[in-house]
KEKE-3310 file (N, C-alpha, C; in steps of 0.2 Angstrom, whole numbers, plus 5000, padded with zeros to 4 digits):
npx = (4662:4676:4684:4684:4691:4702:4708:4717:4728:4739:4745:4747:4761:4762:4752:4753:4764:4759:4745:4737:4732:4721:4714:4717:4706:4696:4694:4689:4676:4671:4670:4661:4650:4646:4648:4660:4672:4685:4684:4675:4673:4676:4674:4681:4678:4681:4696:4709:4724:4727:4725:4712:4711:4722:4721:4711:4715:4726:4719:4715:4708:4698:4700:4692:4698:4692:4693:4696:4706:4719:4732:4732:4729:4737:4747:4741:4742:4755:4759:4753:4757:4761:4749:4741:4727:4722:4711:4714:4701:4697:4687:4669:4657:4647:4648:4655:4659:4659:4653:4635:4629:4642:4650:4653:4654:4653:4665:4670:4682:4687:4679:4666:4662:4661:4655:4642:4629:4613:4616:4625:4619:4607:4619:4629:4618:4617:4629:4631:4629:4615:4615:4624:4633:4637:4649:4652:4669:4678:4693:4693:4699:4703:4700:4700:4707:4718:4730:4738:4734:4722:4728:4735:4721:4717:4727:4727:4715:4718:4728:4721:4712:4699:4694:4684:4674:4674:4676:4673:4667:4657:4647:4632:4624:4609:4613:4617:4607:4597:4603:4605:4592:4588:4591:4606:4620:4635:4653:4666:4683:4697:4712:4730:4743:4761:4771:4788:4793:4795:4785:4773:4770:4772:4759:4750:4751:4745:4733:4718:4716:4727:4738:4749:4768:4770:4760:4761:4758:4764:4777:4777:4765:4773:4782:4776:4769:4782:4787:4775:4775:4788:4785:4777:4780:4788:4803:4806:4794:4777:4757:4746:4729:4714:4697:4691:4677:4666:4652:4639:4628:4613:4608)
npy = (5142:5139:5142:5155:5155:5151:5160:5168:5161:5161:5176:5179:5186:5195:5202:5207:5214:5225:5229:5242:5250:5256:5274:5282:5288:5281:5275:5287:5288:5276:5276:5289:5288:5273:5269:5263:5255:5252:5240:5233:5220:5213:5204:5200:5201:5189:5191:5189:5194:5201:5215:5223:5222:5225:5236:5239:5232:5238:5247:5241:5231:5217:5207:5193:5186:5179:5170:5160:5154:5147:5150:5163:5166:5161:5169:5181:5177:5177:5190:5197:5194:5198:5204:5201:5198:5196:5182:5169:5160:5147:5151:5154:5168:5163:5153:5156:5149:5157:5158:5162:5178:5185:5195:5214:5221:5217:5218:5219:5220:5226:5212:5207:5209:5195:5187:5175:5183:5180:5168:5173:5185:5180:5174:5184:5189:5183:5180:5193:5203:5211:5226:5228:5233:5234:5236:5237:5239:5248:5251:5261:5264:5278:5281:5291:5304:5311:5310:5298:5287:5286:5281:5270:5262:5258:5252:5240:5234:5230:5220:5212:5196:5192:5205:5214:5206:5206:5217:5228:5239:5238:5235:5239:5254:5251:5236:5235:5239:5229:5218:5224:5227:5238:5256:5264:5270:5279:5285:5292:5291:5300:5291:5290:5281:5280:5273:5266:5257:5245:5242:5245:5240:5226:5231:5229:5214:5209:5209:5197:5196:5199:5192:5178:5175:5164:5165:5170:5182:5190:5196:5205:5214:5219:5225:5236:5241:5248:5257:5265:5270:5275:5285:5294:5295:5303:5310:5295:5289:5286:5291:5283:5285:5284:5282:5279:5269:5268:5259:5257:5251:5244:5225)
npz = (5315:5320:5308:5311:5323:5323:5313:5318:5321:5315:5315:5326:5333:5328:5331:5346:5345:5336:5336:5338:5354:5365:5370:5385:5392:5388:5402:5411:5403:5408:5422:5424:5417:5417:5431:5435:5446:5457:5461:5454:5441:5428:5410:5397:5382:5369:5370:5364:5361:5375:5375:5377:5388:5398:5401:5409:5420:5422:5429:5442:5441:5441:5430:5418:5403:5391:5378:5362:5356:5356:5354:5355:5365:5375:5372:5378:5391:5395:5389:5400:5412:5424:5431:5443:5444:5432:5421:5414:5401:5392:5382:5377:5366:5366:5376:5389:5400:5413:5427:5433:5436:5438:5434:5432:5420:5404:5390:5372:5361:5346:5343:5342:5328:5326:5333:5337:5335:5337:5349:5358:5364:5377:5383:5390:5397:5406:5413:5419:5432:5440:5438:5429:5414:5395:5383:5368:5358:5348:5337:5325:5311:5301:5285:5275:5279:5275:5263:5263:5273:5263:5252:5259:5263:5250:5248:5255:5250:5238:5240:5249:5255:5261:5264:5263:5267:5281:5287:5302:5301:5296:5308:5311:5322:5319:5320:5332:5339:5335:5343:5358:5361:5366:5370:5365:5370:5363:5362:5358:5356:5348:5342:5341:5332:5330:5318:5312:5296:5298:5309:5302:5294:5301:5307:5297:5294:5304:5303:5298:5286:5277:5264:5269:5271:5265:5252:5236:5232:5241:5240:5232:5238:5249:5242:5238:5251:5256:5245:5245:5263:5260:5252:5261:5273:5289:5296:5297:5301:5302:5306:5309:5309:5321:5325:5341:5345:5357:5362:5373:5386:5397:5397)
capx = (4665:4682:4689:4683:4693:4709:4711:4720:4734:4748:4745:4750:4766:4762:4746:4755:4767:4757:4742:4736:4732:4714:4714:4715:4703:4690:4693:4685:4669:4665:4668:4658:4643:4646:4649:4666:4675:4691:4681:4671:4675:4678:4673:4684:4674:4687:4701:4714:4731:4726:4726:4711:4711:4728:4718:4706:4719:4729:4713:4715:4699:4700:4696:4693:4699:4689:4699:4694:4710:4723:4737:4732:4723:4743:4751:4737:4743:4762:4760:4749:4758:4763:4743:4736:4719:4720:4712:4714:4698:4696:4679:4667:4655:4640:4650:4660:4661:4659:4647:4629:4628:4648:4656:4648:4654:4654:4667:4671:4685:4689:4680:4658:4658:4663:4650:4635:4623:4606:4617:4628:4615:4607:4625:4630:4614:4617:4635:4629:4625:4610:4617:4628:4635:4641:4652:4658:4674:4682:4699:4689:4705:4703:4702:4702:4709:4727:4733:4742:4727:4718:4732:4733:4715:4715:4732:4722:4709:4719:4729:4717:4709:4693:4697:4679:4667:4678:4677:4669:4665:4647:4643:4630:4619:4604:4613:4619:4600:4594:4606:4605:4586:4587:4594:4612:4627:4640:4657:4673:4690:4704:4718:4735:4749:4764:4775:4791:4791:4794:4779:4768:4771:4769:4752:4746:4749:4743:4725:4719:4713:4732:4741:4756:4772:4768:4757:4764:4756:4768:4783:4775:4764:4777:4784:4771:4769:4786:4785:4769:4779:4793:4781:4774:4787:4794:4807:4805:4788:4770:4754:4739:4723:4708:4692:4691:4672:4663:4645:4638:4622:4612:4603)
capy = (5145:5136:5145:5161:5154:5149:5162:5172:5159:5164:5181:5182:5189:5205:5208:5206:5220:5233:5233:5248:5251:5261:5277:5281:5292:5276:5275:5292:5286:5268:5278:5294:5284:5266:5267:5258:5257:5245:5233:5233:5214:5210:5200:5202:5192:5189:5194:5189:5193:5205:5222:5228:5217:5228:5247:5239:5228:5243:5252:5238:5227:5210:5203:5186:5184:5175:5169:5151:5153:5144:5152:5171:5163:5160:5176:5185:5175:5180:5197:5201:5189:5202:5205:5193:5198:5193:5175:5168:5157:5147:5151:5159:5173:5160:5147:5160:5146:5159:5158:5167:5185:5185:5201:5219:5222:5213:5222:5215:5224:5223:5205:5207:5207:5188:5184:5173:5186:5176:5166:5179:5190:5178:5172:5190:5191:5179:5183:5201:5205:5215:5233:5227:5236:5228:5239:5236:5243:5247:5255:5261:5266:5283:5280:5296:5309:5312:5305:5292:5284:5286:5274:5263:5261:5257:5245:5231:5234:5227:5213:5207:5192:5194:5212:5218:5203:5204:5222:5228:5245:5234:5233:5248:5257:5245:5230:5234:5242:5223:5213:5225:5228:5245:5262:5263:5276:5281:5289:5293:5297:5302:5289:5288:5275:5281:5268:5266:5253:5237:5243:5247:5230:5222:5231:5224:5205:5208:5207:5190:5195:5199:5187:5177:5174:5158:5168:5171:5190:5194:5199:5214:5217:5224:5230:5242:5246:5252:5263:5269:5272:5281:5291:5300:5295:5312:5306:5287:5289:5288:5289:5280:5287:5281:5282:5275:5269:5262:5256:5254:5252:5236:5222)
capz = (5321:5320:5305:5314:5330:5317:5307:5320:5327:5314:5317:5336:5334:5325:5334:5351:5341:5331:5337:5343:5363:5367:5374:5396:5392:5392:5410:5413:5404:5411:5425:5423:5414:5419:5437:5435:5452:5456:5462:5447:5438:5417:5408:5391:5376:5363:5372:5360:5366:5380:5372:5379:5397:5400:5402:5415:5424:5425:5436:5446:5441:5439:5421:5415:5397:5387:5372:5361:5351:5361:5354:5357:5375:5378:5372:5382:5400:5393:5390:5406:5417:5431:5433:5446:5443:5424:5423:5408:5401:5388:5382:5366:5366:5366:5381:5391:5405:5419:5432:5434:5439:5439:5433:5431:5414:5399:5387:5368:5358:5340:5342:5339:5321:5326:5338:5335:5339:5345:5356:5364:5369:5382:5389:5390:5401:5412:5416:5421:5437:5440:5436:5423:5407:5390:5380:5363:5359:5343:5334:5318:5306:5297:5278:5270:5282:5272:5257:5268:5275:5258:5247:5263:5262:5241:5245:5259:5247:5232:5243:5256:5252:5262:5266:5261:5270:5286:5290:5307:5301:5293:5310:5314:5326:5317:5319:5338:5343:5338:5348:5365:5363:5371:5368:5364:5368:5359:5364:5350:5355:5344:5342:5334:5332:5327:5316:5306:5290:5302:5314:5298:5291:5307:5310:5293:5293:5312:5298:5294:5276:5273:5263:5272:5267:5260:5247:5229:5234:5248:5241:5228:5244:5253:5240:5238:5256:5255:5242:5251:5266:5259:5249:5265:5280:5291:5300:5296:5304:5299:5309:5308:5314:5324:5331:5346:5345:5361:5360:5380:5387:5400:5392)
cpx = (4673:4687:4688:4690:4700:4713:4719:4728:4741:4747:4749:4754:4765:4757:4749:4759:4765:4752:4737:4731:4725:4716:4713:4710:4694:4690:4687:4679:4666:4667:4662:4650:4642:4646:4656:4671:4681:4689:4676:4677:4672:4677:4674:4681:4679:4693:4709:4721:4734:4727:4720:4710:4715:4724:4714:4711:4722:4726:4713:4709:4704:4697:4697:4691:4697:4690:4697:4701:4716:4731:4738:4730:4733:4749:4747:4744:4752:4762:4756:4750:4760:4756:4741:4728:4718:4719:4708:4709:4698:4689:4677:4662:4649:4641:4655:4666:4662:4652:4642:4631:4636:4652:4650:4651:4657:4658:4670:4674:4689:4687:4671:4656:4659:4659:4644:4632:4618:4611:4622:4625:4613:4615:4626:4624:4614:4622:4634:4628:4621:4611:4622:4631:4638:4643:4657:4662:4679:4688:4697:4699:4701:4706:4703:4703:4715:4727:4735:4737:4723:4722:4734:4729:4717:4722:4730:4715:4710:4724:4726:4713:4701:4690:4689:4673:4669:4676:4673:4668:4659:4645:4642:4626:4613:4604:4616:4612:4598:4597:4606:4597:4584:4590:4602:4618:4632:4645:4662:4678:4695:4710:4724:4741:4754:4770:4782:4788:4790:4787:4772:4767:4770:4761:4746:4746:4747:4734:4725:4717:4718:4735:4746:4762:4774:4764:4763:4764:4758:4772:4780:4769:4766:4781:4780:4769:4776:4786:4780:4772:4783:4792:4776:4778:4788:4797:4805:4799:4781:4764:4747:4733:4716:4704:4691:4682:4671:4655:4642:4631:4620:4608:4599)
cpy = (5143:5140:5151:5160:5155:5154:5168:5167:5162:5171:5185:5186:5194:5207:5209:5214:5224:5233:5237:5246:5256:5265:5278:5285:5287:5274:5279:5289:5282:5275:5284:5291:5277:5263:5263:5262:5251:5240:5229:5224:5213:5204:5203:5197:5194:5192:5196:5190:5199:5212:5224:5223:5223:5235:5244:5237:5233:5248:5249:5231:5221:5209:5194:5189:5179:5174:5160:5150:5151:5149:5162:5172:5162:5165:5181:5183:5177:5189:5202:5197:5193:5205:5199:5193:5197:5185:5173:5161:5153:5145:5154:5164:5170:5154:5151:5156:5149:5156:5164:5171:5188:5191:5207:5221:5217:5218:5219:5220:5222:5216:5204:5207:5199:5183:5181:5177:5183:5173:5167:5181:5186:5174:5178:5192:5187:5179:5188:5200:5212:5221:5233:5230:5231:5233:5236:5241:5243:5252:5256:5265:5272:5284:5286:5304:5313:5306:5298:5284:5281:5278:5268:5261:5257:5249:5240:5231:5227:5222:5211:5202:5191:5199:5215:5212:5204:5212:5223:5233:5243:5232:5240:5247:5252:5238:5229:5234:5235:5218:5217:5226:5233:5249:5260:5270:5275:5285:5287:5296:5294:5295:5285:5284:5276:5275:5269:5259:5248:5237:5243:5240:5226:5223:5228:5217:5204:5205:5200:5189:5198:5194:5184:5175:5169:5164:5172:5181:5194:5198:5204:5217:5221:5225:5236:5244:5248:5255:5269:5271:5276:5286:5297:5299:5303:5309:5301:5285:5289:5287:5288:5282:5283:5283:5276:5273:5266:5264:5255:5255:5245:5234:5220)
cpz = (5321:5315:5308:5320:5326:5317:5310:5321:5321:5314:5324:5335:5335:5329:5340:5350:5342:5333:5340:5350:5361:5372:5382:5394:5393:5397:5413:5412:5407:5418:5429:5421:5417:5426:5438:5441:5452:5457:5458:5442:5429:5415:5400:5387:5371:5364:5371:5365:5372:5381:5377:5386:5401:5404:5408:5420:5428:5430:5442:5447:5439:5434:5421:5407:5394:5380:5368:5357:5357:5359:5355:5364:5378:5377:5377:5389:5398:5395:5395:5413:5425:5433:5437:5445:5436:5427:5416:5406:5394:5385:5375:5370:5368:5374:5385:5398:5413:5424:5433:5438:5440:5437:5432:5425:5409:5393:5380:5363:5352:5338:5341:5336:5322:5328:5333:5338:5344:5350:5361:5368:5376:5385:5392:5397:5406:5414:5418:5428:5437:5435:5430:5419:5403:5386:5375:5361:5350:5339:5326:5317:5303:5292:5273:5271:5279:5267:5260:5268:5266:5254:5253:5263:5256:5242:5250:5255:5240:5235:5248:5255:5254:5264:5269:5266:5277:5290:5295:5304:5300:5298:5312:5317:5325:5319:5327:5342:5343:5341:5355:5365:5367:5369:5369:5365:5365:5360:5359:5353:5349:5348:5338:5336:5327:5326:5312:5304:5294:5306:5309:5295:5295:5309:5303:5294:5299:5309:5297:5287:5273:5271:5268:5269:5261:5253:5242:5229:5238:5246:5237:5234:5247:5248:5239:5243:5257:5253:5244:5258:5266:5257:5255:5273:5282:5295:5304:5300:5301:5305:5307:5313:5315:5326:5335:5347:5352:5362:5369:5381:5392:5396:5399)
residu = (UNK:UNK:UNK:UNK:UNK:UNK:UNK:UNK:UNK:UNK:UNK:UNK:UNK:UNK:UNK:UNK:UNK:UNK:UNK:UNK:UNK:UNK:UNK:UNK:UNK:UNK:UNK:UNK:UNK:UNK:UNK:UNK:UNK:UNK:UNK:UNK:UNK:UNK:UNK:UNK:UNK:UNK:UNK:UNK:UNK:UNK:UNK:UNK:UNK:UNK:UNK:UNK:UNK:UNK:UNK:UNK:UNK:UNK:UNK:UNK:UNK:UNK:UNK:UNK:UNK:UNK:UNK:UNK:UNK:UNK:UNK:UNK:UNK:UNK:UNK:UNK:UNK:UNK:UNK:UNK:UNK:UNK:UNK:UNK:UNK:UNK:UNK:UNK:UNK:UNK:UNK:UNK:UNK:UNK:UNK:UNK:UNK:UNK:UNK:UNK:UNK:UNK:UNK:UNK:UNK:UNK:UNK:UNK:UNK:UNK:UNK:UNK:UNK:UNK:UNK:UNK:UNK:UNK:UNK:UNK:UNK:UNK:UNK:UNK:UNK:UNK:UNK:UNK:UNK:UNK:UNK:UNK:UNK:UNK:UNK:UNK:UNK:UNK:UNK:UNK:UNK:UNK:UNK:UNK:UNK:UNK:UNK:UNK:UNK:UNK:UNK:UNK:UNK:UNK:UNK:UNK:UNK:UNK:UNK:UNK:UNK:UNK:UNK:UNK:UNK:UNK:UNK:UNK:UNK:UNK:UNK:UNK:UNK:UNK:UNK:UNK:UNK:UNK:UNK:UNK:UNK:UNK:UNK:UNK:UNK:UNK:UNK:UNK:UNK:UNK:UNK:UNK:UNK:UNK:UNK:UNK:UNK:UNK:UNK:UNK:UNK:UNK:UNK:UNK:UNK:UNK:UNK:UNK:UNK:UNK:UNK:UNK:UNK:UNK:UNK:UNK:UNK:UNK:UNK:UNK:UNK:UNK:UNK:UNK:UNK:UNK:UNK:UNK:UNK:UNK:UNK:UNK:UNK:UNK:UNK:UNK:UNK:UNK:UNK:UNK:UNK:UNK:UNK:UNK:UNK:UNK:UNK:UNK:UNK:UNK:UNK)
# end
């Protein structure tokens, strides 16, 4: 659990940076399907440095971020400091340190492949109130949409160091049905993040299975996403596309 907790802190910077925002358009659904109103209360597991706290915050709801890495748990309360309904926790997915029946939705973004399943599930269920929802949420990257995509895919393949056991796409439908124990929905939107080279570079080492500068690997790294870069740029821009995945459903 600890190198899981770690692996992020030299990261902050870039991910505070590059990495991508979820569409307004998940507002509509928790509303539409989930019953989300302002007074509707968050519970962010893995909250990291308050990317997805912000979209709800912004509705007006109060989140508790739930964050065990101290230094992404202190970029969060920086970067969402003009929210007073942010409240920034230092907690886990299995110890969330809230109190019984305390928030109507449990929401976990880019952070579930991380979780220790069995003893999620019952915290998750004991932080809920009655009518609850738990919605995991995730920025699936689009590997083979455009060339682009495709040799950025093939280049965090050949410099990642644990590229391949790390990824969230291995988690499926099979491995969500046995952790919620009950039917699952599914909603997809389209989203894109448009970068130049500094912002592309920034949203890679934002990864923790990218080498770091210390690494002997770094400097022909980026020299190869350079070249990658320049090889498909339109004015000094590139865009990375996404499925915006969200998983929801009560437990």
């Amino acid at each position: 659990m600890s190198d899981t907790v770690e692996r992020f802190s030299n990261r902050v910077e870039n991910y505070v940076k590059y990495r991508p925002s979820y569409p307004s358009k998940i507002l509509d659904l928790f509303r539409r399907e989930m019953n989300l109103t302002e007074d509707s209360v968050f519970a962010d597991i893995g909250s990291g440095t308050g990317i997805s706290s912000k979209i709800f915050l912004e509705n007006g709801n109060a989140v508790f971020g739930i964050e065990p890495n101290r230094a992404m748990r202190e970029a969060a309360e920086m970067f969402l400091r003009d929210f007073p309904k942010f409240k920034s926790v230092d907690g886990t997915s299995e110890n969330t340190n809230l109190a019984d029946n305390s928030v109507d939705f449990v929401v976990a973004a880019q952070a579930f492949h991380w979780f220790d399943k069995e003893k999620t599930r019952p915290e998750f269920k004991r932080i809920l109130r009655k009518k609850g929802f738990v919605a995991l949420i995730w920025n699936e990257r689009q590997l083979d949409t455009n060339d682009f995509l495709i040799e950025y895919e093939n280049h965090l393949k050949k410099f990642g160091t644990d590229y391949e056991k790390v990824r969230h796409d291995k988690i499926d439908e099979n491995i969500l049905s046995d952790f919620f124990q009950t039917n699952i929905q599914m909603k997809t939107f389209l989203n894109i993040q448009t970068l130049d080279f500094e912002g592309l570079k920034g949203r890679m080492l934002s990864a923790s299975y990218m080498p770091s500068e210390k690494d002997t690997l770094f400097a022909p790294m980026i020299n190869e996403l350079k070249s990658l870069f320049e090889n498909h740029a339109e004015n000094g821009k590139i865009q990375i596309l996404y499925n915006t995945n969200i998983f929801f459903t009560r437990i």
